[in-house]
C-alpha positions in Angstrom: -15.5 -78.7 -17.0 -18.7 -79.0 -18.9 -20.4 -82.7 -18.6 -19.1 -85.0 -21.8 -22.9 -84.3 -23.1 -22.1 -80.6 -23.7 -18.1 -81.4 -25.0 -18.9 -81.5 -28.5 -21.8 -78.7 -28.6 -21.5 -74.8 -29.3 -21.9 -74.5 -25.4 -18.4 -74.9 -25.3 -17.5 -71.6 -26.5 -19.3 -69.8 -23.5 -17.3 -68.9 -20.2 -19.1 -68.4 -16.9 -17.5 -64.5 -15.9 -17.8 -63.0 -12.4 -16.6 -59.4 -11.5 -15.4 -59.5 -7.8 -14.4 -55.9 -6.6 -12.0 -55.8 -3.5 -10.8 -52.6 -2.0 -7.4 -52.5 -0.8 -6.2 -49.6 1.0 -2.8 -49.3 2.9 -2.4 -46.5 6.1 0.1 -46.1 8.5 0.4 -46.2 12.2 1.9 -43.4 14.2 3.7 -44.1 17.4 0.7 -42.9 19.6 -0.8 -46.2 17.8 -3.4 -43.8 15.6 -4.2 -44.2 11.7 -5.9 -42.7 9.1 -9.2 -44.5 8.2 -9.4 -43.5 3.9 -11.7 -40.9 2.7 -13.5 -43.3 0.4 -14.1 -45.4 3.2 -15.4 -43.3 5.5 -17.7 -42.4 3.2 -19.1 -45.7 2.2 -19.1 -46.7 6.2 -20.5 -43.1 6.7 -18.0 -42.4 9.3 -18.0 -38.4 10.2 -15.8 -37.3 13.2 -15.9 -38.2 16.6 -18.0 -41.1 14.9 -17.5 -43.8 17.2 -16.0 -47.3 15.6 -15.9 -51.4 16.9 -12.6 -53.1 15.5 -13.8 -56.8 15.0 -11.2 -59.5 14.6 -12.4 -62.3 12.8 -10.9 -66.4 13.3 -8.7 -65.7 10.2 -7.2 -62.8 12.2 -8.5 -59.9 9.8 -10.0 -57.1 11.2 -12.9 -55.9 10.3 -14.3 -52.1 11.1 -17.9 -51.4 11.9 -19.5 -47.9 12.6 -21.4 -47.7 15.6 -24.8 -45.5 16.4 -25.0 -44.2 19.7 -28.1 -42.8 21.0 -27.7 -38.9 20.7 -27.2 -39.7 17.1 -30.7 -40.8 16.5 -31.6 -37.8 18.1 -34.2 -35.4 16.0 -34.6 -38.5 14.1 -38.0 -39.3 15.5 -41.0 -35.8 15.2 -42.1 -35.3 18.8 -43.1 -32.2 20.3 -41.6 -33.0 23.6 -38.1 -31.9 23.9 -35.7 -34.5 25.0 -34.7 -34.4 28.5 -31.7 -36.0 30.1 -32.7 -35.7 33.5 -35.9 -37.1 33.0 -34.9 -40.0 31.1 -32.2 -40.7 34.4 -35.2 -40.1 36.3 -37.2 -42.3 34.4 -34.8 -45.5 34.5 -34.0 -44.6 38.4 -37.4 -45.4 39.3 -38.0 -48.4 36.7 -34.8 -49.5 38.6 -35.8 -49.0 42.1 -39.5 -50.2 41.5 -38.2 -53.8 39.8 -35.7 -54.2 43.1 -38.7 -53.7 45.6 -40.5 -56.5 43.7 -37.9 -58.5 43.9 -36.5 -58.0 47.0 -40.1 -57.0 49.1 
């Protein structure tokens, strides 16, 4: 409702229009509880397999799916020309570990 200022102006004639664009997609369930997330949206959420997922439940009870980055995905990612090492890293956060309880505890 335009104010009674505008009523009897050409502003009238002109409509405020908004494009809203909602993706519906229906999937079923088997009986080992497993479904199959759309193409379209695996694309757009960039989902590949063995992609891991979260399944978020919001307070209006919808459920709302988020891809998740592990760390061996980021892998390569960063231009270093030392390899990446496991055991080292283990090593690495075994004596971070060890060395934060003495403080503590000594």
């Amino acid at each position: 409702m335009l104010p009674r200022s505008f009523s009897n102006t050409k502003l009238t004639k002109y409509y405020l229009c908004t494009t809203v664009s909602i993706m519906n997609y229906t999937s079923t369930v088997t009986q080992k509880g497993q479904t199959t997330i759309p193409l379209h949206l695996r694309k757009k959420l960039g989902i590949k397999p063995k992609s891991k997922i979260r399944f978020v439940v919001n307070d209006k009870d919808e459920v709302v799916i988020k891809p998740l980055s592990d760390f061996f995905s980021f892998q390569g990612s960063l231009k270093s020309k030392k390899k990446f090492d496991i055991d080292a890293m283990d090593k690495a956060i075994g004596n971070y570990i060890n060395k934060d309880y003495e403080k503590k505890h000594y």
